[in-house]
N, C-alpha and C positions, 0 to 999 in steps of 0.2 A: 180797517178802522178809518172812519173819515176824520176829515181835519178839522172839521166841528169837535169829535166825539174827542179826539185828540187835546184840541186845545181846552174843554173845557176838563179832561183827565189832568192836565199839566196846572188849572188854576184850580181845580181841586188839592192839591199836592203841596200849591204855594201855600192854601191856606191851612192845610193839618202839621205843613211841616215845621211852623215856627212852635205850634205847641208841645211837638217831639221833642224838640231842642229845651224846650222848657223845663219837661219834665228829666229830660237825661242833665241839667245844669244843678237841678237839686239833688240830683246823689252825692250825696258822701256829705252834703250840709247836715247838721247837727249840733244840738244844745246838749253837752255833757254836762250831767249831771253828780258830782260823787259825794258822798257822805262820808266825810274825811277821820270827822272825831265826832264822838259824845264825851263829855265833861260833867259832874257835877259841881255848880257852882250855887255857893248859896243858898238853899232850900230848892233850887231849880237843876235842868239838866240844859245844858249847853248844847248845840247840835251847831257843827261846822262844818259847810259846803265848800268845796270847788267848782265854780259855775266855769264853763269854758263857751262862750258863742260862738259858733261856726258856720252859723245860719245863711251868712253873705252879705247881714243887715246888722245894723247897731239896735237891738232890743230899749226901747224908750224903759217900759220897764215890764218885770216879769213878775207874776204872782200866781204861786202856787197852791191848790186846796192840799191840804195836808193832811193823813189821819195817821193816829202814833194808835198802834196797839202792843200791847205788853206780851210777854212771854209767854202766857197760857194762851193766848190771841184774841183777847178781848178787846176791841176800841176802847180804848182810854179816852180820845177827843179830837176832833176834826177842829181843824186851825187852819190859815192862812200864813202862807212863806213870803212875804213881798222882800223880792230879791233887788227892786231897785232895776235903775240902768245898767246893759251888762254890751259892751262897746264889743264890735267883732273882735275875733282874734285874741281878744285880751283875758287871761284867767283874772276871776275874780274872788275873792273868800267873801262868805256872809256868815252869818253866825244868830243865831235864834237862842235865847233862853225860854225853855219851858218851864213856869215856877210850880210846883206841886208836884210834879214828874221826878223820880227814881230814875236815872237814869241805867241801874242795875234792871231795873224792872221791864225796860224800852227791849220788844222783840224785834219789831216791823216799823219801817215807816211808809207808807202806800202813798206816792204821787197819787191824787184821785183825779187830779184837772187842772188845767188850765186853766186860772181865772180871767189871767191879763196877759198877752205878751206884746203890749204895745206896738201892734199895725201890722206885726210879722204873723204869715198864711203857715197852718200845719205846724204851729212849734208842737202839739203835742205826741204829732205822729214821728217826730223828729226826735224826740226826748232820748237821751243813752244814760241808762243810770246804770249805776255802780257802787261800790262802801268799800272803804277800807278798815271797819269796823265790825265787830260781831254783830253789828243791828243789821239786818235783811233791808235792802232798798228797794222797792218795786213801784211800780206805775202799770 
């Protein structure tokens, strides 16, 4: 190998190898997601989140397309979650009433999208969802 072919292998290397690094710094970051409770409150049905940021960034803010389908699987209604500022490292609760909504009735809740996540790359491919409730959480 000449010392040409050499050194331009070597600034080859300088430049792929910072994006390496990049991509191996984003493992294990992740937006948990959990679906803690469903409530019925007042003609509506409560829905209450556990947000967990672990992104590496403070989320300015986050909003969610959301679709509730009932127990036979029928979409009931596609709505927006806006979850607000969600500060690294910190759990956060949100809580959504949906007014007309059974919440006996709530099968599924499908994350569909990403609306917003204020400035942060990949929050959706980063998404970890979870329930601790009989309602199915998915995205």
């Amino acid at each position: 190998m000449s010392r040409r072919t050499l050194t331009c292998a070597i600034l080859a290397l300088g430049l792929v190898a910072p994006g390496l690094g990049l991509a191996q710094s984003n493992e294990g970051q992740r937006l948990a997601l959990e679906l803690n409770r469903v409530d019925p409150v007042d003609g509506a049905c409560r829905l209450t989140f556990l947000a967990e940021n672990a992104l590496g960034e403070e989320i300015a803010a986050l909003s969610l397309e959301t679709v509730l389908i009932d127990t036979s699987g029928v979409v009931e209604r596609l709505t927006l979650f806006d979850f607000g500022a969600l500060p690294m490292d910190v759990p956060r609760v949100r809580q959504f009433d949906v007014p007309g909504l059974a919440c006996e009735a709530l099968g599924r809740v499908l994350i569909n999208g990403v609306s917003e996540c204020g400035g942060v790359g990949n929050c959706a491919e980063r998404l970890q969802l979870s329930t601790r409730t009989d309602v199915e959480l998915l995205g």
